[in-house]
MOPAC internal coordinates of N, CA, C and O (Angstrom, degrees):
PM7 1SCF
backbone

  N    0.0000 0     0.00 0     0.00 0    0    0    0
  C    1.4437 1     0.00 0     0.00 0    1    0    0
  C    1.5316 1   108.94 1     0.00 0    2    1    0
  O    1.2310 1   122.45 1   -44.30 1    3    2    1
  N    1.4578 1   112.91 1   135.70 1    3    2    1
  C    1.5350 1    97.97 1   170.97 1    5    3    2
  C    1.5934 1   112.89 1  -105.74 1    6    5    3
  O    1.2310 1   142.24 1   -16.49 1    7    6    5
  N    1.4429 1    74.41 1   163.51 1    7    6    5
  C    1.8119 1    91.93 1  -161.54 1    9    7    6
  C    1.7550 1   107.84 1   -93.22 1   10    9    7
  O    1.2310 1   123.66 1   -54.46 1   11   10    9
  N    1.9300 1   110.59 1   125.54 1   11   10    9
  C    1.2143 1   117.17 1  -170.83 1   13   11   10
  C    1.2554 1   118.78 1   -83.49 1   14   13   11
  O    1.2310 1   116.98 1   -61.60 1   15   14   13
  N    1.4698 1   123.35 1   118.40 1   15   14   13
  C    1.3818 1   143.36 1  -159.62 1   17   15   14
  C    1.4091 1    80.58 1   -86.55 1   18   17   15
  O    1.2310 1   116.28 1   -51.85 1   19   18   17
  N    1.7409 1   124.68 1   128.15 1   19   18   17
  C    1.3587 1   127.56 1   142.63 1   21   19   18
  C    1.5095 1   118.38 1   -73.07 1   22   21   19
  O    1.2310 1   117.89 1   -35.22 1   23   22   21
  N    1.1291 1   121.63 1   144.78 1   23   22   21
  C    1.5179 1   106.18 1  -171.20 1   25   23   22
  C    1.6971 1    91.16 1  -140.44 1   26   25   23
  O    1.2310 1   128.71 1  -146.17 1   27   26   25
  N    1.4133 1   100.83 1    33.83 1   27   26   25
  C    1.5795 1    89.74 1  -174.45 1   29   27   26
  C    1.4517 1   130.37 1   -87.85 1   30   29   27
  O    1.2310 1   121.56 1  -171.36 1   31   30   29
  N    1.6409 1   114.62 1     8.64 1   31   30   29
  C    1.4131 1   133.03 1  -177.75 1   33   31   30
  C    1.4492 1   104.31 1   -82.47 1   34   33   31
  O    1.2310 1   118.22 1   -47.53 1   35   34   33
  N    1.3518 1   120.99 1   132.47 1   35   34   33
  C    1.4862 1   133.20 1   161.24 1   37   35   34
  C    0.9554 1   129.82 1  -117.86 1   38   37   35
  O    1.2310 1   127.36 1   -48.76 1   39   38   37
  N    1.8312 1   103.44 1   131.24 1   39   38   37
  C    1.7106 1   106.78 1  -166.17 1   41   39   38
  C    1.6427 1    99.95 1  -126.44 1   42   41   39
  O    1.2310 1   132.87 1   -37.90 1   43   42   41
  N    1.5362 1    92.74 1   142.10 1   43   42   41
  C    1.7555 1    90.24 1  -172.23 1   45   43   42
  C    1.3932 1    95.84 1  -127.84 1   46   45   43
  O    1.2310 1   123.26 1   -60.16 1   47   46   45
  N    1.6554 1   111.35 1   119.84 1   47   46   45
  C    1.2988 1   116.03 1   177.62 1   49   47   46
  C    1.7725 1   107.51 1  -134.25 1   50   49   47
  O    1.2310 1   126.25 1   -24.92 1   51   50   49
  N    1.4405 1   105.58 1   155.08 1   51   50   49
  C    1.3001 1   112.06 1   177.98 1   53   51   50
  C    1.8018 1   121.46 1   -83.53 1   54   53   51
  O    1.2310 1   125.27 1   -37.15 1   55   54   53
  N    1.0625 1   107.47 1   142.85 1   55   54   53
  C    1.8453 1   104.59 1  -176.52 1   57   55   54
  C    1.1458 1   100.65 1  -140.71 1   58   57   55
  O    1.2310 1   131.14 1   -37.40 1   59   58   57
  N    1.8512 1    96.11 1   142.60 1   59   58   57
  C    1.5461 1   113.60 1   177.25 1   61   59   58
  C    1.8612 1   103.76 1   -53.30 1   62   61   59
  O    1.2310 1   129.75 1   -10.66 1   63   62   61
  N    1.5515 1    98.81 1   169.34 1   63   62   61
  C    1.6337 1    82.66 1   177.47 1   65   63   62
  C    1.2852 1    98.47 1   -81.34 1   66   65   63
  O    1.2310 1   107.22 1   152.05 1   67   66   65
  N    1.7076 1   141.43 1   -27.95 1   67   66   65
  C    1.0771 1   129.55 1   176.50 1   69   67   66
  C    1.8219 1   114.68 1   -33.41 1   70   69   67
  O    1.2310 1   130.24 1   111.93 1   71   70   69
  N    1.2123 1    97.86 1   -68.07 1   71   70   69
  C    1.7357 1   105.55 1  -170.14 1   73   71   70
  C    1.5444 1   105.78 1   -64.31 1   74   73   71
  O    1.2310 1   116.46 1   155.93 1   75   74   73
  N    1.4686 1   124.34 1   -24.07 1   75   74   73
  C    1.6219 1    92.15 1   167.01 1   77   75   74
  C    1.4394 1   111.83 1   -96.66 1   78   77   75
  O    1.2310 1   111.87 1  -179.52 1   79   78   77
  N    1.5218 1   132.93 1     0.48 1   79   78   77
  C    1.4404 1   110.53 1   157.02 1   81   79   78
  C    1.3134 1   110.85 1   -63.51 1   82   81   79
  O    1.2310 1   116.44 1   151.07 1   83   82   81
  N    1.5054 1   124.38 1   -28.93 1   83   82   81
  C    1.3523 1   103.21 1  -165.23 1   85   83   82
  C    1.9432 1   107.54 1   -82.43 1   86   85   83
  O    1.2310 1   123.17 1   155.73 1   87   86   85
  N    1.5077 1   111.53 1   -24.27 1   87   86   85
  C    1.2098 1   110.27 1   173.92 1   89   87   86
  C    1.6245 1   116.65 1   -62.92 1   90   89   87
  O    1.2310 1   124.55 1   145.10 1   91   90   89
  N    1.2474 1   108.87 1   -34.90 1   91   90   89
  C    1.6212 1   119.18 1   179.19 1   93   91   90
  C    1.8225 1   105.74 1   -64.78 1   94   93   91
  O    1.2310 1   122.53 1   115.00 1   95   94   93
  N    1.2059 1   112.75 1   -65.00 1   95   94   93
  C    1.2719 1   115.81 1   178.08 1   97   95   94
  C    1.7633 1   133.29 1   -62.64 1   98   97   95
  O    1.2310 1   130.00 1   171.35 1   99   98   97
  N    1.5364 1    98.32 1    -8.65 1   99   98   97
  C    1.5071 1   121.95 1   163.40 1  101   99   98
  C    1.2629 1   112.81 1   -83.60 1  102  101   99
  O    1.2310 1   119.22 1   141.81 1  103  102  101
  N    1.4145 1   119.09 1   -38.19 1  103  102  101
  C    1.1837 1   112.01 1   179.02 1  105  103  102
  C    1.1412 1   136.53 1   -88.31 1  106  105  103
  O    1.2310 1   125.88 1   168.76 1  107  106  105
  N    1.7540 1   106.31 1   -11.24 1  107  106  105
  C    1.9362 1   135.40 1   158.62 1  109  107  106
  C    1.4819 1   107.05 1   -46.84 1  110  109  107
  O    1.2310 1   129.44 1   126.00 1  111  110  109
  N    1.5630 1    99.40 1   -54.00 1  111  110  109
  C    1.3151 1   116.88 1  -177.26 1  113  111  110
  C    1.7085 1   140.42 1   -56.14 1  114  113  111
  O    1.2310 1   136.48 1   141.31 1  115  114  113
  N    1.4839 1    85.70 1   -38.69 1  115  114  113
  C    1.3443 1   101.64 1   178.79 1  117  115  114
  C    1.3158 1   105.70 1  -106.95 1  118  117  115
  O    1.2310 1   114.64 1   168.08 1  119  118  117
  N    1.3643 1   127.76 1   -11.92 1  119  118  117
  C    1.9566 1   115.44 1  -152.10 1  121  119  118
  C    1.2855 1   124.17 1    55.95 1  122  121  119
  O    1.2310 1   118.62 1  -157.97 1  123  122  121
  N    1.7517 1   120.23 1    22.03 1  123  122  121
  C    1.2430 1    92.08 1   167.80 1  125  123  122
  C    1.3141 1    99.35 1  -122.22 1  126  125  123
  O    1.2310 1   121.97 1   -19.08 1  127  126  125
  N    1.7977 1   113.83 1   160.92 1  127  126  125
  C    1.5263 1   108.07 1  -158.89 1  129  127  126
  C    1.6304 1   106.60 1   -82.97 1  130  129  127
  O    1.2310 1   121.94 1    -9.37 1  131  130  129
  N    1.6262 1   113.89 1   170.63 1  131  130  129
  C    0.9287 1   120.19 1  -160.36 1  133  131  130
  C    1.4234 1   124.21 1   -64.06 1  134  133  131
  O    1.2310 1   124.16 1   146.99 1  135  134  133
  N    1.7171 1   109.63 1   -33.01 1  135  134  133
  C    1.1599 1   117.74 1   165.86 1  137  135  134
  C    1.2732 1   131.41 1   -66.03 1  138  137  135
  O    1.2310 1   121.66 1   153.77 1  139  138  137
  N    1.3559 1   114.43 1   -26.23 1  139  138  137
  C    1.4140 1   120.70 1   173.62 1  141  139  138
  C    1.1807 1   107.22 1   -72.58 1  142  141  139
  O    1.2310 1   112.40 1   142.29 1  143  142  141
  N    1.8841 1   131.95 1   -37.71 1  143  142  141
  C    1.0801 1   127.49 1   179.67 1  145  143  142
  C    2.0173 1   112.86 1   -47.28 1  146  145  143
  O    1.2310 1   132.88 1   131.37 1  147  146  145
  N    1.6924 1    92.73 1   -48.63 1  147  146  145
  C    1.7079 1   106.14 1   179.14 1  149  147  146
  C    1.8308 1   115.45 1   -40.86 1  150  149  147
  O    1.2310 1   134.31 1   144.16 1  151  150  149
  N    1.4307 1    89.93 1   -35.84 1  151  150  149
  C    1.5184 1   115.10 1  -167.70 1  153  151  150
  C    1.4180 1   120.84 1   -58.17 1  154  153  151
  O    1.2310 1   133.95 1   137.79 1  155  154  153
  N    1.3274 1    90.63 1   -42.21 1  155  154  153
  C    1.5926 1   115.87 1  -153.95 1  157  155  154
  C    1.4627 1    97.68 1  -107.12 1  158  157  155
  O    1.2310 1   120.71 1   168.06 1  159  158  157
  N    1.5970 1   116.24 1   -11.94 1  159  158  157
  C    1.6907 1   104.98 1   162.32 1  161  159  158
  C    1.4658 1   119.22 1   -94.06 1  162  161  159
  O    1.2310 1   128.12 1   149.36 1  163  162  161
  N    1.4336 1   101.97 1   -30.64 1  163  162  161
  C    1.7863 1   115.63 1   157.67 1  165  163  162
  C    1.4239 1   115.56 1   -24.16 1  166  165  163
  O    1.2310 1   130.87 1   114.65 1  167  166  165
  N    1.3765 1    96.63 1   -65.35 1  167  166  165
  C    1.7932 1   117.63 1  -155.30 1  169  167  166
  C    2.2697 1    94.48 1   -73.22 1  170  169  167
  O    1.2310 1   130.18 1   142.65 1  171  170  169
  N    1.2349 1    97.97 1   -37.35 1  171  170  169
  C    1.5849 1    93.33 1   170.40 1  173  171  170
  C    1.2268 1   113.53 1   -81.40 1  174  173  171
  O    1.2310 1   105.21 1   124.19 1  175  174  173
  N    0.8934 1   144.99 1   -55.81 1  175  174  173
  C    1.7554 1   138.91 1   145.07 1  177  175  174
  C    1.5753 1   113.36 1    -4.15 1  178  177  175
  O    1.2310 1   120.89 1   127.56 1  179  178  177
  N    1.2835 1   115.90 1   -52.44 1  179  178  177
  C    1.1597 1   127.15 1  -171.12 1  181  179  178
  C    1.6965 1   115.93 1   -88.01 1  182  181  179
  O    1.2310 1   122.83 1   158.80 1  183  182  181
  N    1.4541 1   112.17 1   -21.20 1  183  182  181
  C    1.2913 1   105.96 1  -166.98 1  185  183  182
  C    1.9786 1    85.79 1  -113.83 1  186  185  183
  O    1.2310 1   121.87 1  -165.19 1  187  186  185
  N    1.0555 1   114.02 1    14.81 1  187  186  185
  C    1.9179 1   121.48 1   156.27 1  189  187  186
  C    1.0601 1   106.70 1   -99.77 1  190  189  187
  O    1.2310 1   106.00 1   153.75 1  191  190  189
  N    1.3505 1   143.59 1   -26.25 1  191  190  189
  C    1.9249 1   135.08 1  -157.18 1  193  191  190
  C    1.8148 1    92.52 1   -47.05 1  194  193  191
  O    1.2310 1   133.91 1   -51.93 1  195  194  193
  N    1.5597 1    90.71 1   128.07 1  195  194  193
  C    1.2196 1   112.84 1   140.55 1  197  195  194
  C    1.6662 1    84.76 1    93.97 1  198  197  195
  O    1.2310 1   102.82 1   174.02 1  199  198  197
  N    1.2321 1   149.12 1    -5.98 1  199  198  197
  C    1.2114 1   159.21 1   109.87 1  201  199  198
  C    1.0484 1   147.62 1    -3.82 1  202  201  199
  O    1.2310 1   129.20 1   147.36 1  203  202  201
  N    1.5386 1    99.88 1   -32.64 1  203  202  201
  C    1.7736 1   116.71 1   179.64 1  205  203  202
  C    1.7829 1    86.72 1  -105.79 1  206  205  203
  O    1.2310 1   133.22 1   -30.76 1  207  206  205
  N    1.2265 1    92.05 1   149.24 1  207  206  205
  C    1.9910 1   109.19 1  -164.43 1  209  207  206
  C    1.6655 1    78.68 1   -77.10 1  210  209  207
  O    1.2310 1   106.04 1   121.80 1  211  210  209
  N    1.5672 1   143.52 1   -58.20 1  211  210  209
  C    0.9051 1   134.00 1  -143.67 1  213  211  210
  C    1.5632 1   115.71 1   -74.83 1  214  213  211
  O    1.2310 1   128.41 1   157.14 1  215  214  213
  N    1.2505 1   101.41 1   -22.86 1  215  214  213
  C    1.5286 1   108.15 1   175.05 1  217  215  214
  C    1.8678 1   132.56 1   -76.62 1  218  217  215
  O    1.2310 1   138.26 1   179.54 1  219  218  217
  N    1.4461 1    82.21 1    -0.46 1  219  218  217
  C    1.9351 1   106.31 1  -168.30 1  221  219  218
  C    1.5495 1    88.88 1   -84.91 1  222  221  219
  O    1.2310 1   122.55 1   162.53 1  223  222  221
  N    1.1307 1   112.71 1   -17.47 1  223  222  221
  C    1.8559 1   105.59 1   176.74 1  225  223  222
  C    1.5138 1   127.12 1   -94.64 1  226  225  223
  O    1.2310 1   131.88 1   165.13 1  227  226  225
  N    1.1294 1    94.67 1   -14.87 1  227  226  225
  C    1.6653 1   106.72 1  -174.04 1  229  227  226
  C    1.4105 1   118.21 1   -76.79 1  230  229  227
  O    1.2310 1   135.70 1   -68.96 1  231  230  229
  N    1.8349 1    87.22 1   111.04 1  231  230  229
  C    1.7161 1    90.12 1   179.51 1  233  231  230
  C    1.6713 1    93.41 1   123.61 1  234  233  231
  O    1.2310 1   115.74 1   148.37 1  235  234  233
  N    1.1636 1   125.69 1   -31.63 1  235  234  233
  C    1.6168 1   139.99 1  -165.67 1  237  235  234
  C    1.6371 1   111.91 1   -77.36 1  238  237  235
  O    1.2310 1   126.18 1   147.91 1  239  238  237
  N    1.3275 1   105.73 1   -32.09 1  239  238  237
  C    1.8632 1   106.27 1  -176.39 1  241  239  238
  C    1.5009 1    91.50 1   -96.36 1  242  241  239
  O    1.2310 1   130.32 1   -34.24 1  243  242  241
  N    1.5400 1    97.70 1   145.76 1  243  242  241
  C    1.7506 1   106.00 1  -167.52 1  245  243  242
  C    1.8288 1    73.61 1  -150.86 1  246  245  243
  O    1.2310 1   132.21 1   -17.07 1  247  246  245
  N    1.6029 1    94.03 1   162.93 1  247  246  245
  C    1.6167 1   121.55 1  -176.79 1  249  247  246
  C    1.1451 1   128.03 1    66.88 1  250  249  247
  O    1.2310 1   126.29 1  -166.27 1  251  250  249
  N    1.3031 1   105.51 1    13.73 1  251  250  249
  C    1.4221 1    99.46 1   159.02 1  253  251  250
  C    1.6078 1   140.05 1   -96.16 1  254  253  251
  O    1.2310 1    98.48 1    42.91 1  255  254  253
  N    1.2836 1   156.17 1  -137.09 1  255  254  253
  C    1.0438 1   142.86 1   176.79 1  257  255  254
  C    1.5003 1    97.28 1   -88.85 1  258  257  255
  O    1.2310 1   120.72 1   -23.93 1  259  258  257
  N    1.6005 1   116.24 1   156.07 1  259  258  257
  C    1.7496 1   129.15 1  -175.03 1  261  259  258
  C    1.3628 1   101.37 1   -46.17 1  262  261  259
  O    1.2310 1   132.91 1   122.26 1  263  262  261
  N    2.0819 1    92.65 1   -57.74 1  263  262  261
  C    1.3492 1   120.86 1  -164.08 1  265  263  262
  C    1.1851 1   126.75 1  -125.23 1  266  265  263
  O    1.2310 1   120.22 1   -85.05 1  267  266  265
  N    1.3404 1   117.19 1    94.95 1  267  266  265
  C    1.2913 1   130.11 1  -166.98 1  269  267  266
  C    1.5899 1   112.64 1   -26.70 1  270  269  267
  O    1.2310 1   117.83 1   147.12 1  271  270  269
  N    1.8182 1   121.73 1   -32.88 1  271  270  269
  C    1.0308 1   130.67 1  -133.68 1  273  271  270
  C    1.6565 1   104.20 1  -115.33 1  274  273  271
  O    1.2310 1   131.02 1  -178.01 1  275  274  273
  N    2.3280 1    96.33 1     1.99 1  275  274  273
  C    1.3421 1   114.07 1  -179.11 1  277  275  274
  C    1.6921 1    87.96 1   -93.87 1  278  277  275
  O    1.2310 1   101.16 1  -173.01 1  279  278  277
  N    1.2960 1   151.89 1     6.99 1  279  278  277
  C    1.8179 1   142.23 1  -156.05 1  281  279  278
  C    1.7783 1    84.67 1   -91.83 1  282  281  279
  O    1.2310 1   121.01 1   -21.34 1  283  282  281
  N    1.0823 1   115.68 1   158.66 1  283  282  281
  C    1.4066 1   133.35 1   161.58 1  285  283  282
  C    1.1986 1   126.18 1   -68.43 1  286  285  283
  O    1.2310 1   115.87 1   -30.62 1  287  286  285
  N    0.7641 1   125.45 1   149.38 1  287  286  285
  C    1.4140 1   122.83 1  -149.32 1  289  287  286
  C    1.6601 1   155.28 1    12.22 1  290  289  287
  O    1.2310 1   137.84 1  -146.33 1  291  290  289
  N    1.3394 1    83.04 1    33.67 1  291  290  289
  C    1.8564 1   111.27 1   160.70 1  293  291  290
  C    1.3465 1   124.86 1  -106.14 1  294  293  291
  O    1.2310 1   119.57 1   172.50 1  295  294  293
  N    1.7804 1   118.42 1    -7.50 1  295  294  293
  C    1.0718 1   114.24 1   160.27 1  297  295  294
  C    2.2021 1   120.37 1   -73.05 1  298  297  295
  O    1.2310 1   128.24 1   -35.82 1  299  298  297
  N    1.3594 1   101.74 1   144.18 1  299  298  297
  C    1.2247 1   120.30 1  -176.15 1  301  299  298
  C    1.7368 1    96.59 1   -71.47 1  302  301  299
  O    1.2310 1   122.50 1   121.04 1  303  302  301
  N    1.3205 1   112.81 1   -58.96 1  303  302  301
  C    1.6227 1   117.24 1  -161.49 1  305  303  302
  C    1.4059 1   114.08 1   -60.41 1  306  305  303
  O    1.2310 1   120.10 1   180.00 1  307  306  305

């Protein structure tokens, strides 16, 4: 028997135009649609947590400024 995927959640996010040519043209490529492509990098994202070396740090450095964008002389304005 196959098993019924609800797919009734909607997520609305913004993308560089880089990343949706490449989602558009991945999905020319392969036939599969764009959302499923989103889907199917989610679900690998998700089945790595805690996997990527860079992510074992996040959250771990404390004392520095709130906002990087409060340091002296890195503001633009």
């Amino acid at each position: 028997m196959l098993q019924r995927i609800d797919m009734s959640h909607t997520l609305t996010i913004r993308l560089t135009d880089e990343l949706l040519a490449w989602l558009k043209e991945t999905s020319r490529r392969t036939g599969v649609p764009v959302g499923r492509l989103v889907c199917q990098q989610l679900e690998t994202a998700r089945s790595q947590a805690g996997t990527q070396r860079f992510l074992r740090h996040t959250g771990a450095i404390s004392g520095g400024p709130t906002d990087v964008s409060s340091r002296k002389g890195f503001s633009r304005s």
